[in-house]
N, C-alpha and C positions, 0 to 999 in steps of 0.2 A: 174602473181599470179593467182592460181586457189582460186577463193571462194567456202567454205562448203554450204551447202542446207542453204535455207534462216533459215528451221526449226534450224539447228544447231546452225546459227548465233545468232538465237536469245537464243540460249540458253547460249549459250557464251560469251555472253555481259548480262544475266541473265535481258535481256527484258519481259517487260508484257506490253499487252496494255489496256492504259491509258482510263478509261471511265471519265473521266473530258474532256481529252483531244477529246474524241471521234472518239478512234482508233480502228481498229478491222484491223487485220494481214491478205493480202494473203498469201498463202503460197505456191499453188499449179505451178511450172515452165509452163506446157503447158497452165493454162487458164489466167495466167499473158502475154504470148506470144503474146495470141489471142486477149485481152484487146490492147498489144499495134499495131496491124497488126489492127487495128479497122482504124485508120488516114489517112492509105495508106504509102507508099512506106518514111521512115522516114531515112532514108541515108543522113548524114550530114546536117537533118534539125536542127534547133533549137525547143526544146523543153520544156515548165514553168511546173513540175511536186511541186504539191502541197500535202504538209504531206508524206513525203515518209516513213516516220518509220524506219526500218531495210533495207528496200531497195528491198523488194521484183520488186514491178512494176519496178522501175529505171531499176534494170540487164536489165529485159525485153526488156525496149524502149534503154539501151546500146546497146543489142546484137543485138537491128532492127539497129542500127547506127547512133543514134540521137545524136545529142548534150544535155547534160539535165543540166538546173539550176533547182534546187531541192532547196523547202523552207522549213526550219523544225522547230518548237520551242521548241519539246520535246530535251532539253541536253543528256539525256540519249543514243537517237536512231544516235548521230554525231559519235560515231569509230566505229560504223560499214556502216556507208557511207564511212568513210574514208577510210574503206576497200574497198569497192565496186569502190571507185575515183583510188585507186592504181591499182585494174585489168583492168580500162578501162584509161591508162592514156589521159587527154587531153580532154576526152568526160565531164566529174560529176563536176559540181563547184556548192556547198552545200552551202546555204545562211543559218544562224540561226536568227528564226525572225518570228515575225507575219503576216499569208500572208494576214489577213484583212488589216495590213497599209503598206502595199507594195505595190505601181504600175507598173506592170509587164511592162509596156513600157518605165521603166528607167531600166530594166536589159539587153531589146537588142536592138539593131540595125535597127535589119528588120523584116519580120516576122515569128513569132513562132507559134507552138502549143501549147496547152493546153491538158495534159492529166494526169487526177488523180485521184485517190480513197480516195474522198474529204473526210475528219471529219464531222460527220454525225449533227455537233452542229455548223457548220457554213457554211456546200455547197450551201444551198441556196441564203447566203448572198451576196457569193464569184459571186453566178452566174448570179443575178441579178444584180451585179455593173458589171462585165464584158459585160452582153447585154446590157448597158445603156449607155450613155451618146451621144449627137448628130455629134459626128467623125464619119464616116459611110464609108465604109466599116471599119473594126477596124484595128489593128495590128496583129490581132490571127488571125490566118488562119482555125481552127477548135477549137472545144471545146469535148474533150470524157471524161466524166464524172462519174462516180458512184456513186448514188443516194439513198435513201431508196426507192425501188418499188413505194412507194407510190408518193413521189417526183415526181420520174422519169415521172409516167401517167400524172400529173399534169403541167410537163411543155409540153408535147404532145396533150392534149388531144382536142377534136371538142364542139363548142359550144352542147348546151343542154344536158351534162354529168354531173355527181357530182364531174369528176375532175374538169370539165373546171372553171378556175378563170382568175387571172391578171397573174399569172406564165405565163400561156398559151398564153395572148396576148403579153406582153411585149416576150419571148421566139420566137415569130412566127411569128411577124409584118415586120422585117427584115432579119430574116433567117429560115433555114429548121430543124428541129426537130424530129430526130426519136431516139428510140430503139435499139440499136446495139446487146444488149446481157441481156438477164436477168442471174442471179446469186444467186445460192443457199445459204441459208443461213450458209450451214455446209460448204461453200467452206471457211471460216472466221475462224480465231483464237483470239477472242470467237468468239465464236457463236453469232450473234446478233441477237434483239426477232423478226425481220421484213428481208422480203426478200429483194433486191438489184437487181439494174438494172443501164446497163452503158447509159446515153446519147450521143449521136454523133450530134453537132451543127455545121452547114458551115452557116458563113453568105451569104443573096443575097443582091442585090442592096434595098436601103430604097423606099419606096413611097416619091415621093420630096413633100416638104411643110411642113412635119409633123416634127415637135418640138419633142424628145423624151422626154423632162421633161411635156410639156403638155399631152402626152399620160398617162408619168406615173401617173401625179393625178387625169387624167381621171379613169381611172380604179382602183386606191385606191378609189376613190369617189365612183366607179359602183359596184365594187367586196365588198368593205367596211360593205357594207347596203345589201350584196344580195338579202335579199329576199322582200324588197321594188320595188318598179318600179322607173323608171329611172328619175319621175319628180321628188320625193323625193331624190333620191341617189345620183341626180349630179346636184340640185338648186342649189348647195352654189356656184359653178363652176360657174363665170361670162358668161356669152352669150351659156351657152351649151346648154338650152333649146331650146332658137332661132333657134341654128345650128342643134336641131334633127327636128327641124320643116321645116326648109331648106330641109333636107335630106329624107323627109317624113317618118323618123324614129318615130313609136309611140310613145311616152312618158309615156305609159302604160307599156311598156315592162319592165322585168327585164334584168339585167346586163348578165345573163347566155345565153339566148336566142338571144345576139348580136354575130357575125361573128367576127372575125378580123379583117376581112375588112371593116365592120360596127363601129368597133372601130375608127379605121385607121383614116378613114371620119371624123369622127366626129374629133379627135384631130386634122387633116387639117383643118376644119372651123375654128376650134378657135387656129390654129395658124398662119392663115390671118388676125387676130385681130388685 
């Protein structure tokens, strides 16, 4: 089965995308390509594709030769996956559902990638539970994402910026975080009012001792109050003050002006507790 341009399909099926849903269409075949050749070499991998819509990305990571489970809960956007499952058969098994109450390691085996052009009203959420919880290394093998620009800096960025927050630490404390690709806004159907950039996430090994739930309310306490100093933003935190004094870490300091590593530390002291 040959499929028509994604642009046709969607005219076909008399698609628009959904600003509830927080959709915005690729449409272009070469910069979809270059989106999935972002993972490396996807030949019989498995692959968790999140909000596919009409299916532009999925052909993509088809024709790299992925395997894709694809989550959708737009009704509308399932017969033309079901197209796209009939030209590649064996490869597209289309789950209809919400991918915030799904846990992607009851759909495979072993491990997969992640790679989506996430709904701009829940990527954050998606991406924050996926770097979290203290199973370390995880089951993803990678994470390439597309973001709004602004996101994207934010989970990259280096102490003492106006990105840098908790995105940054929890994002970096255990794996590598760059930029693969920025993306114009006119590359979309619509147009959305803010630019777009893909993340590319490998995890590395963790620092041993550290708790990731004691990190994460280390840094909702730091990031929370930013523009306080750190005796105020993380007193309510049992023994944290102790463990900056331990650490010869100021207490004068604010949350922006600590390192990752300076995080890191601190959630290891108090999770020797």
């Amino acid at each position: 089965m040959t499929l028509p341009p994604i642009r046709e399909t969607i005219r076909q099926h008399g698609l628009s995308a959904s600003k509830a849903l927080g959709q915005n269409f690729l449409l272009d075949e070469q910069l979809l390509d270059r989106i999935a050749a972002i993972p490396g070499d996807l030949k019989r991998q498995d692959v968790l594709e999140i909000g596919p819509g009409p299916g532009g990305l999925t052909r993509a990571l088809l024709r790299a030769g992925a395997n894709v489970t694809a989550i959708e809960m737009d009704p509308r956007c399932l017969p033309a996956l079901a197209e796209v499952a009939n030209a590649f058969p064996g490869q597209l098994k289309v789950i209809e559902g919400d991918a915030t109450g799904i846990d992607p390691a009851t759909l495979f085996d072993g491990p997969y990638a992640i790679v989506a052009n996430l709904p701009y009203n829940v990527g954050t959420a998606l991406f924050t539970g996926w770097m979290g919880g203290q199973a370390w290394p995880p089951q993803w093998s990678s994470l390439t994402l597309m973001f709004q620009q602004e996101v994207a800096q934010r989970i990259v960025s280096e102490r003492d910026t106006s990105a840098y927050g908790r995105l940054a630490v929890l994002a970096q404390w255990r794996s590598r975080a760059r930029i693969a690709m920025k993306v114009h806004r006119s590359a979309f159907t619509p147009p959305p009012k803010v630019m777009s950039a893909i993340v590319h996430v490998t995890p590395v090994p963790a620092p041993p001792g550290v708790s990731s739930h004691v990190l994460e309310s280390l840094t909702e306490a730091a990031f929370g109050q930013r523009r306080k100093m750190l005796r105020q933003s993380v007193k309510r935190i049992p023994g944290a003050l102790d463990a900056l004094a331990r650490l010869g870490i100021e207490e004068t300091r604010r949350a922006e002006t600590l390192s990752v590593d300076e995080f890191t530390r601190i959630a290891g002291e108090l999770s020797a507790r």
